[in-house]
Structures are given as C-alpha cells and as structure tokens.
C-alpha positions as CSV (number, residue, x, y, z in Angstrom):
1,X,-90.7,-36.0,175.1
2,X,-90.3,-32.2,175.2
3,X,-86.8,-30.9,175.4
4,X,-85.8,-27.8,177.4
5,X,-83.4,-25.1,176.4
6,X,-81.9,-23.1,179.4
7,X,-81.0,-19.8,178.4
8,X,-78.4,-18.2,180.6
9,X,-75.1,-16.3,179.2
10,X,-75.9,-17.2,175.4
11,X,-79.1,-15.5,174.5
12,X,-79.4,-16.0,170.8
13,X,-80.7,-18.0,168.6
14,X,-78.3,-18.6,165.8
15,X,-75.1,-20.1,166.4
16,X,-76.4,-21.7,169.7
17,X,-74.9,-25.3,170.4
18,X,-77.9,-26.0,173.1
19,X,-80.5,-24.7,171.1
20,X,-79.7,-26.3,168.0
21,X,-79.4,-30.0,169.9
22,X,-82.8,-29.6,171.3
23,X,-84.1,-28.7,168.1
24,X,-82.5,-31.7,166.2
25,X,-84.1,-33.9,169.0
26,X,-87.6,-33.4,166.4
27,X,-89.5,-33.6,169.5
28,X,-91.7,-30.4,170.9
29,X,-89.0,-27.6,172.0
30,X,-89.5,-25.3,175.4
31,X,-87.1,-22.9,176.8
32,X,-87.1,-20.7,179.8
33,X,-84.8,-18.0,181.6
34,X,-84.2,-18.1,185.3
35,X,-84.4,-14.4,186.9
36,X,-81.7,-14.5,190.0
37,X,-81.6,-11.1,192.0
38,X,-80.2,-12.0,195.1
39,X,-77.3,-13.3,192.9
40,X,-77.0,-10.8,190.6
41,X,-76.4,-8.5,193.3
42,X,-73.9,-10.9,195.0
43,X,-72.2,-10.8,191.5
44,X,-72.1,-7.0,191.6
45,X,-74.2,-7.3,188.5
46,X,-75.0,-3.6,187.4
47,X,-78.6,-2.1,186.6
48,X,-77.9,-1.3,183.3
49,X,-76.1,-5.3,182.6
50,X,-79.5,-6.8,184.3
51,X,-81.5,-4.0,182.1
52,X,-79.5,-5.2,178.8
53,X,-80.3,-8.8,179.7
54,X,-84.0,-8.4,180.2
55,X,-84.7,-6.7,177.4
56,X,-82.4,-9.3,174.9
57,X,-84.2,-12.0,177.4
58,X,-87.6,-10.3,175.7
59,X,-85.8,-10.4,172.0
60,X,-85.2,-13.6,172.1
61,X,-89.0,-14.5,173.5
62,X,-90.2,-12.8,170.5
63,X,-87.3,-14.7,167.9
64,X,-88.1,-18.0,169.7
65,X,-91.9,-17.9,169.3
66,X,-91.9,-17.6,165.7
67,X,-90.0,-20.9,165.9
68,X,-93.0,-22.7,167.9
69,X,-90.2,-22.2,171.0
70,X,-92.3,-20.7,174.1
71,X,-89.9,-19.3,176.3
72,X,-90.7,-19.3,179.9
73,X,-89.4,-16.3,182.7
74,X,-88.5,-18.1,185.8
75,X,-88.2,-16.1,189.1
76,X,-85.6,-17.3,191.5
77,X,-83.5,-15.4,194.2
78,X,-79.9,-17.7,194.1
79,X,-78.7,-20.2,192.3
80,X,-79.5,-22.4,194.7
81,X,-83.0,-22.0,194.3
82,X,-83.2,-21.7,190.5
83,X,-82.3,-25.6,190.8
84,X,-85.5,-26.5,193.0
85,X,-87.4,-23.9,190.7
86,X,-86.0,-25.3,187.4
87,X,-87.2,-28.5,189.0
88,X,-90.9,-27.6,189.8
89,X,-91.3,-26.1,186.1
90,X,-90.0,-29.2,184.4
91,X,-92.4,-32.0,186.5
92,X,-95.5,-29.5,185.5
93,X,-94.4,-29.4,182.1
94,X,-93.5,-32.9,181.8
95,X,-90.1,-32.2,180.9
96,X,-87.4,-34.8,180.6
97,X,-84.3,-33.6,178.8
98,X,-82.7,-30.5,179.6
99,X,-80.6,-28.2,177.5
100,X,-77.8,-25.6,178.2
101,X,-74.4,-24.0,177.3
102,X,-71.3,-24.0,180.3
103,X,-70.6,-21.3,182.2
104,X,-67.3,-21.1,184.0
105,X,-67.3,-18.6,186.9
106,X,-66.8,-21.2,189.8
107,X,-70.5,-20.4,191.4
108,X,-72.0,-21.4,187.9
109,X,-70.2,-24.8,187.9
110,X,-70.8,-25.5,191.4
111,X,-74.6,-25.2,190.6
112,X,-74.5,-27.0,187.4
113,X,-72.9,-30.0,189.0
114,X,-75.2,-29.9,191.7
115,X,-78.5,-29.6,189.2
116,X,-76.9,-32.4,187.5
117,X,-76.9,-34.6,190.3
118,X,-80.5,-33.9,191.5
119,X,-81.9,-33.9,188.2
120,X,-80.3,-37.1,187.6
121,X,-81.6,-38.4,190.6
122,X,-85.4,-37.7,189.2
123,X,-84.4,-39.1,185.9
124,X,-84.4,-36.1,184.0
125,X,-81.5,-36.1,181.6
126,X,-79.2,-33.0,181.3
127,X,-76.6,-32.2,178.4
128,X,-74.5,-29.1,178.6
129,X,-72.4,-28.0,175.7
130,X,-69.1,-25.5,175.2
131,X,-69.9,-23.1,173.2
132,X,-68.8,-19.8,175.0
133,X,-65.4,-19.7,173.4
134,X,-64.5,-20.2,170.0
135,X,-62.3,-22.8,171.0
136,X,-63.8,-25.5,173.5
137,X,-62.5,-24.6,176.7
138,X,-59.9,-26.9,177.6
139,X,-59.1,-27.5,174.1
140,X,-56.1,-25.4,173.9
141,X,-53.2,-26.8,176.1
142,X,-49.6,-26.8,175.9
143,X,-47.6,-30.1,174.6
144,X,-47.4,-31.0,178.0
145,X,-51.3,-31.0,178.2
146,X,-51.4,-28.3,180.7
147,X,-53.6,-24.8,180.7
148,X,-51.6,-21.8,179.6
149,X,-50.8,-18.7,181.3
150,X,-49.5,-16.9,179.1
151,X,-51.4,-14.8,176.6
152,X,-49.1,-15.0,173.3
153,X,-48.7,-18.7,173.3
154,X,-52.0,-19.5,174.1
155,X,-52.6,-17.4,171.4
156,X,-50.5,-19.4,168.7
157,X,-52.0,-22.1,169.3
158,X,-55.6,-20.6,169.5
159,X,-55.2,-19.6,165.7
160,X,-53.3,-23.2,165.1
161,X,-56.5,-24.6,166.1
162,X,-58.5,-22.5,164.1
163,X,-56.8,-23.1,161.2
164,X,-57.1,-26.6,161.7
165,X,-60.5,-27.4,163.3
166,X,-62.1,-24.8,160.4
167,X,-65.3,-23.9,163.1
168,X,-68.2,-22.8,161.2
169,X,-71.4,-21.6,163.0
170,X,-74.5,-23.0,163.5
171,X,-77.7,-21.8,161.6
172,X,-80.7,-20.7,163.0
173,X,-82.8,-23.7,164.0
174,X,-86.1,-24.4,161.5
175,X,-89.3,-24.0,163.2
176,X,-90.3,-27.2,165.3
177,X,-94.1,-26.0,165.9
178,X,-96.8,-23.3,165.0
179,X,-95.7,-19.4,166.1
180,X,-96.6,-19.8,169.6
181,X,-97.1,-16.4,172.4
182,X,-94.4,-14.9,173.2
183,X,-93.9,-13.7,177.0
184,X,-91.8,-10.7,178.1
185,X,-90.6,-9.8,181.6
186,X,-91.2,-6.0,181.7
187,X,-90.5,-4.8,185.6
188,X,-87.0,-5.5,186.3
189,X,-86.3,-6.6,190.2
190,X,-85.9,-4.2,192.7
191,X,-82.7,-2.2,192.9
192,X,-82.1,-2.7,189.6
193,X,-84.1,-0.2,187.9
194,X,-82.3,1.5,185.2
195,X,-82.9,3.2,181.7
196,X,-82.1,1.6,178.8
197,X,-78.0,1.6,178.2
198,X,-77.4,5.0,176.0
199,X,-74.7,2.9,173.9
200,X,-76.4,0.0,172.6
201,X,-79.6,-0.8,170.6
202,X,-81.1,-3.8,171.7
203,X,-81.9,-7.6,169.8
204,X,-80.0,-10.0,167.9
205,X,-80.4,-8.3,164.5
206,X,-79.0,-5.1,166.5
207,X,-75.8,-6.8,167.3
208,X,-75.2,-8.3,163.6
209,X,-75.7,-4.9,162.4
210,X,-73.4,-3.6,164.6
211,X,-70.7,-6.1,163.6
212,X,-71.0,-5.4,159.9
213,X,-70.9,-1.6,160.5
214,X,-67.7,-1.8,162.4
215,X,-66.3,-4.2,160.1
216,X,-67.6,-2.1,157.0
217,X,-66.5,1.1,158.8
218,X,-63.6,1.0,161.3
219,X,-62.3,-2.5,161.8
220,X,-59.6,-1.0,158.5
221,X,-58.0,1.4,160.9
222,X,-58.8,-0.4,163.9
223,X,-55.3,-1.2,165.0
224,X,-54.5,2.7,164.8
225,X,-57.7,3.9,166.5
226,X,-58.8,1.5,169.3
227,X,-56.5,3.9,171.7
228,X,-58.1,6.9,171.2
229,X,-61.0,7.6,173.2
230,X,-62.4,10.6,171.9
231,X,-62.7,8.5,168.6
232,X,-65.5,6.4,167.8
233,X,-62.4,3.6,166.3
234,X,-63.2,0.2,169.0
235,X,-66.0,-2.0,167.8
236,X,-69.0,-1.6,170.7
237,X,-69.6,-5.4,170.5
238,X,-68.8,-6.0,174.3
239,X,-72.1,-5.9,175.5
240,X,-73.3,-8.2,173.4
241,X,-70.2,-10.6,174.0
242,X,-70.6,-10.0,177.4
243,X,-74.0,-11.5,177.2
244,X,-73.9,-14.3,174.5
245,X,-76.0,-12.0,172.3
246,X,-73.2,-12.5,169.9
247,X,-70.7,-15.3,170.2
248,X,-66.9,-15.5,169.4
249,X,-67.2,-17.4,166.9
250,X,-69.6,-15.2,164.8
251,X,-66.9,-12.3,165.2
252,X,-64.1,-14.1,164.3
253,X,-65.6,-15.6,161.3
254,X,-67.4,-12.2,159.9
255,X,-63.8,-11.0,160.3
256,X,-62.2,-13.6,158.5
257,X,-64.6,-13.5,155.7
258,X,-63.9,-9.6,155.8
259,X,-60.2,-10.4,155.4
260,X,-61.2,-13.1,152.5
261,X,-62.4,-9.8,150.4
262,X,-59.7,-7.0,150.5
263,X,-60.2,-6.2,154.4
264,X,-57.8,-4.3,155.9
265,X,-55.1,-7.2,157.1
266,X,-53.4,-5.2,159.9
267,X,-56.7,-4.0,161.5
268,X,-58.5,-7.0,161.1
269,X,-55.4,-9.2,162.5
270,X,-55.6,-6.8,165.8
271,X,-59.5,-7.4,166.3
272,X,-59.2,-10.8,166.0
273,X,-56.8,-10.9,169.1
274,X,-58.9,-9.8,170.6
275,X,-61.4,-12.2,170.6
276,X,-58.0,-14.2,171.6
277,X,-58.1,-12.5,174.8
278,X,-61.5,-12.8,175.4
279,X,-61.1,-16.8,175.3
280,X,-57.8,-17.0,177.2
281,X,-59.4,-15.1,180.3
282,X,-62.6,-17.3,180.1
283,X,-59.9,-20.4,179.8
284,X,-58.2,-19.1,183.0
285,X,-61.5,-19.0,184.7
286,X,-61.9,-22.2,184.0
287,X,-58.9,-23.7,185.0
288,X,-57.7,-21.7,188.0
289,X,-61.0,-21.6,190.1
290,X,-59.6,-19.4,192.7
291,X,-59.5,-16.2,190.4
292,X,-63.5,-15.8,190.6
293,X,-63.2,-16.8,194.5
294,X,-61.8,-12.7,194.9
295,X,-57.9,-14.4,194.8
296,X,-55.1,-13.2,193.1
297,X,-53.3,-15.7,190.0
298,X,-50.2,-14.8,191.8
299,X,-50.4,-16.3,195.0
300,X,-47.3,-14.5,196.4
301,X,-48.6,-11.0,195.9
302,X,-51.9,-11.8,198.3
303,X,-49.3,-10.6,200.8
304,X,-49.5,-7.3,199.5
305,X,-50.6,-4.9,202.2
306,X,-53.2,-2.5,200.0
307,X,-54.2,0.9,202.1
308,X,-57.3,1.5,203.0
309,X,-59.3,2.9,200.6
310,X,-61.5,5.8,202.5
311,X,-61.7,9.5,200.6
312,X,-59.0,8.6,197.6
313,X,-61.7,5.6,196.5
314,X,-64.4,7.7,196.9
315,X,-62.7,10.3,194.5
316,X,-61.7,7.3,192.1
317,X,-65.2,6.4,192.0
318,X,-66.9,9.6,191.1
319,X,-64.2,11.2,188.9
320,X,-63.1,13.6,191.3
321,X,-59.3,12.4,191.7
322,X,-57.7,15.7,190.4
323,X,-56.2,13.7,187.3
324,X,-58.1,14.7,184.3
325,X,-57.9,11.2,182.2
326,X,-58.7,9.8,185.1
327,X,-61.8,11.7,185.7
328,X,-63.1,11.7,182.1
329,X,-63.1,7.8,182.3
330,X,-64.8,7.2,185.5
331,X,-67.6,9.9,184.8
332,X,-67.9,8.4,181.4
333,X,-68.6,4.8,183.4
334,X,-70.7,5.9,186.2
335,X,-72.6,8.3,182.8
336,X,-72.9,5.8,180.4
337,X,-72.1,2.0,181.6
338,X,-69.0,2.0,179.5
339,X,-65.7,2.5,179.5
340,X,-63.2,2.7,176.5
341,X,-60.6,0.0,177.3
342,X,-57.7,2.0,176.8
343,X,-58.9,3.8,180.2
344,X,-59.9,0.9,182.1
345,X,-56.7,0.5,181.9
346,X,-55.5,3.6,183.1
347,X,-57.9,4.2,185.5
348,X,-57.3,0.1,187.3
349,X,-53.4,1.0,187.2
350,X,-53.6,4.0,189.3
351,X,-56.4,2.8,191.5
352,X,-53.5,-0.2,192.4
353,X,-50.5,1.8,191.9
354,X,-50.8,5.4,193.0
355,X,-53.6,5.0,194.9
356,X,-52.4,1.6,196.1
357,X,-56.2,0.6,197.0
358,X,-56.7,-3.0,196.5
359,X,-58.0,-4.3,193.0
360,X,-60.8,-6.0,194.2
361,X,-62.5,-3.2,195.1
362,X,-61.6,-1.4,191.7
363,X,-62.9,-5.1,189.9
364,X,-65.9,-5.0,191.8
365,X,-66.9,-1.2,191.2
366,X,-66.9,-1.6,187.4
367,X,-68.8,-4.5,187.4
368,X,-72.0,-2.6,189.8
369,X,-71.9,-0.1,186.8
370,X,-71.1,-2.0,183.3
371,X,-73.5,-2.9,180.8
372,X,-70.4,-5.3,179.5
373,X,-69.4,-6.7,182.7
374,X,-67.9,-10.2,182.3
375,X,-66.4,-12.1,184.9
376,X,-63.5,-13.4,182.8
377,X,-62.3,-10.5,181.0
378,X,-63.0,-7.8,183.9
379,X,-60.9,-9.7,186.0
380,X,-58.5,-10.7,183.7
381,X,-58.0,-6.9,183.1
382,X,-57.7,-5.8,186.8
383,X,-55.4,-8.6,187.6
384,X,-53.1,-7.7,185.0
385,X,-53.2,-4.0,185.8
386,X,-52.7,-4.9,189.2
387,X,-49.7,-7.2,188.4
388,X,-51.3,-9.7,190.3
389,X,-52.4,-11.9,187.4
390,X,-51.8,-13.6,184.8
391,X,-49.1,-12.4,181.5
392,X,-50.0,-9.3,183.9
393,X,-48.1,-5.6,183.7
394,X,-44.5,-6.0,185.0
395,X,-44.7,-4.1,188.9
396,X,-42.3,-1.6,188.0
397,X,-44.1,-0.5,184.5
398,X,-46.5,1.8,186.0
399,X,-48.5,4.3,183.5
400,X,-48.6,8.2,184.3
401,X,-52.1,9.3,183.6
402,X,-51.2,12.2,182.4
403,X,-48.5,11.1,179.8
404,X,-51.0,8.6,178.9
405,X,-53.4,11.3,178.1
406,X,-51.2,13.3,176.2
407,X,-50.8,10.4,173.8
408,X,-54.3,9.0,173.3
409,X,-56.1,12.5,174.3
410,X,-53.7,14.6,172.7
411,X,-55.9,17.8,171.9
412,X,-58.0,17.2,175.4
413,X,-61.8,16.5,173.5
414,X,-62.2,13.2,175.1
415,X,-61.3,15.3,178.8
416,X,-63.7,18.0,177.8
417,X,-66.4,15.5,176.8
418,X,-66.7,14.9,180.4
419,X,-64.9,17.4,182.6
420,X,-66.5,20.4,181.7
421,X,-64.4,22.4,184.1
422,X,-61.5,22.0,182.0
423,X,-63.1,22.4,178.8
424,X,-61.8,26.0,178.9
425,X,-57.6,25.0,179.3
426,X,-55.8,25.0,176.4
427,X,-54.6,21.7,174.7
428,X,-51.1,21.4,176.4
429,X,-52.4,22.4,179.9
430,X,-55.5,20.1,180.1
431,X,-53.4,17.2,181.2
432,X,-52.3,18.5,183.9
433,X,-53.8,21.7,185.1
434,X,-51.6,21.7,188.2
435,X,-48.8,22.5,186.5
436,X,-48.4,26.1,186.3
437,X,-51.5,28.6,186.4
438,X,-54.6,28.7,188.8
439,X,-56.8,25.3,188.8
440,X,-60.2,26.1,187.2
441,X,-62.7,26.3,190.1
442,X,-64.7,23.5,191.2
443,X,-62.2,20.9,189.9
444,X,-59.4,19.1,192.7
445,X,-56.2,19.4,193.1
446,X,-54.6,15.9,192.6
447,X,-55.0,13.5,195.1
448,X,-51.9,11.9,194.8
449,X,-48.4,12.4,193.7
450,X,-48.0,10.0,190.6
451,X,-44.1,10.0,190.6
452,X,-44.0,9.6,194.9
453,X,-46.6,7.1,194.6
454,X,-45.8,5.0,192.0
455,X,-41.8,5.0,193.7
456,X,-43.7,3.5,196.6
457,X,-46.0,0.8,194.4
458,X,-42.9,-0.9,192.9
459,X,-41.1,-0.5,196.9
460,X,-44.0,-2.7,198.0
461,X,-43.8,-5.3,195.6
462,X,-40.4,-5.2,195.2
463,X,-40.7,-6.2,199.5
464,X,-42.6,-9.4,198.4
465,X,-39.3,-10.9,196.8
466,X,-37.1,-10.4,199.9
C-alpha cells in the first residue's frame, strides 16, 4: 500500500515527523505539493515568499528522489479544491494512507478537518503529526491546564519541558526505493513573478549552513547586536523558519550543543528565546482562533476607532513618511523582502500610534512583501505593537522613531543605506533633519507630529476604559 507524504509548511527532509512515519511504514513512499494561488493571494502571500517556496519545493524534489520518494506538483486554486484534487491524485495512484504535519492558521484546520472527513468517507486513512513547534502545541499549559497568554511564563515552562522531555531530531529517512525523477515546478503562477530573494540562498544544505555560520559567527554577541540594523548581528534563519525549511527544534538543539562547547551563554540564551516566541505565537494561533480571522486578542480594543488610512499609509508604505528610520525600514522591505526586527517594530508602532491607521492594514502589507511572512509571528508582532494583543506594548509606551534611531542607528549608516537623500547629513542631524537647517531636497517633511500624535494614541485608548 503506498503511503503519501503532503508537504505543506515543513519542506525538509530531515527532522520531519510525516516523512519519517511514512517511511517507517516499509511500504513504497510518494509525496506531492499542492500549488494554491487563489489562496496565496487571499493570504497576502508575497511574490518573493511563493518564489522561496517553489524553488525549496524543487530542493526538496531533487533530495526526495534520491530516496526513491517521487514528489508530485499539484495545481489547485483554494484549499477547497486542493481536497477534491488531493483526492483525484490519490484514486489514480492507488493511494490509501495519507501523510502530513498540522498547520494552525484557522483556514488550514478548517480544511484539514474537512479532508479528513471525506477521505475517511472513501477509506483512505489520514495521520497528521505536530511537529511545527518544538513543543507539541497544546503541550504547554498552565497548572490549571489552560493556554497561556503571557510570553515569560509560557516561556518557563517551555524550557521546563525541554529540560524534561529531552527532544532530539529525527534523521533523514533511508532510501525506500531506487533514485527515482525528480520533477520541478519552474513558472510560478501569475502575479507572483518575482526574482529570486537577494537575502537567502536556496535548499536545505543552504539553511544548515546558515545556522552553523551564525552560530560559529554572531550568535556570541547576539544579545548585543540583534538591535542594530546596520549590522549584520540577527541570524537570517526566518525564511527558512517561516517555511519549515528548518524546524525549531533543529535551532534550538544546534544551539544547545553550541552552548555544550564553550558558546557564548548570554548570546546563545537570547537566541533561544527566540525560538520561545516563535512557539508561543504559533500556540496562540492555535488556541485563540479569532486572531487569524483579522480580530484583535483584546476584544475590548476592537472599539478602537482607527483613521482612515489615505495619503499617510501610502507614505508608510513606500518610505516616504518624513521620519528617516522609518523610511530606511520600509524601503529596505519593499527592496529586499526583509525587514530587521528591531524596525518592524518601529515601523508597526507608528503606523498604530502616530499614524493611528489600523494594524491590519500594517499586518497585511508586510505579509504581500516578506519572504518570512508567517501567520503566527507577523501577527503576533503587530498585535503587540498595536497593544491589541497578547503580553502586547503597554498603550502609553509608545516609541519615537527618531530616539529609537539614535540608539540602534547611532552614526546614521543603516538610514543612508537606504535614504540616499540623507546620506549627505551629518551623524547628529540624520535623525531628524527637520530640526534645524534646510531638508535635503526630494526628501518630506514629516507627516506627523510624533509627540501630538502619540498624546492622542494613548487619549484613545485611554477612552476605551471609561
């Protein structure tokens, strides 16, 4: 009985929960990858994110066909027609057991429940496995047995169960057949025609390198250079996080075995909670539906009454806003399909605070242009910048761009990198050109006042309490 492997957000082959059951199974293996672009667009999926996945989608063909695993491209438009087309390909292939890792954006599980229950009905057996988090989602509840919503305590007892459970990863499958063809999807769909993502080198091989290097490299001095954009000091793993090209488990162990050998502890300890982060926000996906249905965790603050967004979200979105951190971020996103995270979240907080445009726009903007966009941890970010979410910013802590930019952009390269018209200023005055002297031509004044505006922001949610 052949056994089918459905690739989706987990394209790897080692340490791959569904790939290695299906292998065990010593039965022939198949596996296939369902093309959605009508849903990829309703997802705000960006062409550089649907570029990255087909060209991992085309790694992988090649790493599963020298393990006698024939991976299949399936066109579909929605997810509601992958299920019929998944379908079709398993009665011509004679295919009776079906293979896959959860997803948890609340689209995915509507379809997965719904594939379940027709392939049941047509006796075609389905297992689905957890293996996006480190931690099984679900697994890491309070004494009470209830979800947490809280970042730090989640994380305790993240690392209690690490400590505990001991997860180890899962090697890369032995062959089950003869090296078989290996297929490639080589047109992506139309719209999202893109070239490949400047920051990133594509395959599995590509990511593990990338890991070591950082961990080799930077991961020492992490803690002290993850701020600083103008300094190559985060890891660049996200897109292949994002996109199951690397799991969470594989980074947390690398760094733990880094730590085992003299690694820098402080570093080390702040990359790790990361990966933290990255498992609460998938966790709150899971458990609180509504924050992938475009809702706010915080129901109260739904009230709020956002302006509407016209010219000043226009200027957001091109990097034309007048405040220079600002501006380098967003013309490093729309340039590259990246942003450093220290200015997504400087660039979310003054879309929601001085510019008082609602997050959802901001959300849905980064995800039509990052190679990294993930449901969990993009909205997990806005909502907290937005103080709409969960362990979110307090409403009155609001950051000023430009004192944020003095810190983390101190001598201006990062600015200059990507605002050319300031690249001229000296270091002091780069942050904020208004402030005394002529504006270099060509660039805006700014668009906003930051201290008027961010008085108002904590007036209007300081309205929702009375």
């Amino acid at each position: 009985m052949t056994q089918l492997v459905w690739f989706r957000n987990d394209l790897r082959v080692a340490d791959n929960a569904a790939l290695t059951a299906a292998c065990k199974q010593q039965q022939p293996v198949r596996a296939c990858f369902i093309v959605t672009p009508q849903q990829w667009r309703a997802h705000d999926w960006s062409p550089a994110r649907v570029r990255f996945v087909l060209d991992h989608a085309n790694a992988l063909s090649e790493e599963l066909a020298g393990l006698g695993i024939a991976l299949s491209f399936i066109t579909a438009t929605t997810f509601t027609d992958s299920i019929e087309k998944l379908k079709d390909f398993c009665r011509r292939e004679s295919i009776r057991h079906v293979h896959f890792n959860e997803e948890y954006g609340v689209n995915e599980r509507r379809r997965d429940k719904t594939l379940k229950q027709s392939f049941d009905t047509d006796g075609i057996a389905v297992n689905k496995y957890r293996d996006q988090t480190v931690a099984p989602v679900g697994s890491i509840l309070t004494q009470q047995e209830e979800p947490y919503s809280v970042f730090t305590p989640f994380s305790r007892r993240w690392r209690s169960w690490i400590d505990a459970a001991q997860p180890t990863l899962l090697p890369v499958p032995e062959p089950v057949g003869d090296v078989v063809a290996a297929a490639s999807y080589d047109e992506p769909p139309e719209g999202f025609d893109s070239p490949p993502p400047p920051l990133v080198k594509t395959g599995e091989d590509a990511a593990h390198h990338q890991l070591q290097a950082f961990l080799d490299n930077r991961a020492g001095d992490y803690r002290n250079l993850r701020d600083l954009p103008s300094v190559d000091g985060t890891s660049l793993l996200s897109p292949y996080l994002a996109n199951g090209v690397l799991s969470g488990r594989q980074c947390l162990i690398a760094a733990r075995q880094h730590q085992g050998m003299g690694g820098n502890q402080e570093g080390l300890a702040t990359w790790t909670n990361e990966i933290a982060w990255r498992d609460f926000y998938i966790n709150i996906l899971y458990h609180y539906p509504r924050v992938s249905m475009h809702r706010a965790f915080k129901p109260e603050t739904e009230a709020l009454q956002w302006n509407t967004p016209g010219e000043n979200f226009e200027a957001w979105k091109t990097g034309n806003t007048g405040i220079p951190i600002v501006d380098a971020a967003m013309r490093q996103l729309n340039r590259t399909g990246w942003m450093h995270n220290r200015l997504r979240m400087i660039t979310a907080m003054f879309l929601t605070k001085n510019l008082f445009i609602d997050w959802r726009l901001g959300e849905a903007y980064f995800m039509s242009k990052l190679v990294d966009g993930f449901l969990a941890s993009n909205n997990g970010g806005w909502q907290w910048s937005a103080s709409t979410g969960t362990d979110s910013a307090p409403y009155f802590r609001v950051f000023n761009p430009a004192t944020q930019s003095q810190r983390f952009d101190p001598d201006g390269e990062f600015i200059r990198e990507y605002v050319h018209e300031l690249a001229k200023l000296d270091n002091k005055r780069i942050h904020q050109p208004w402030a005394g002297g002529v504006i270099p031509g060509g660039y805006p004044r700014p668009i906003v006042d930051l201290k008027e505006s961010r008085k108002e922001a904590i007036s209007k949610f300081q309205a929702l309490k009375s």
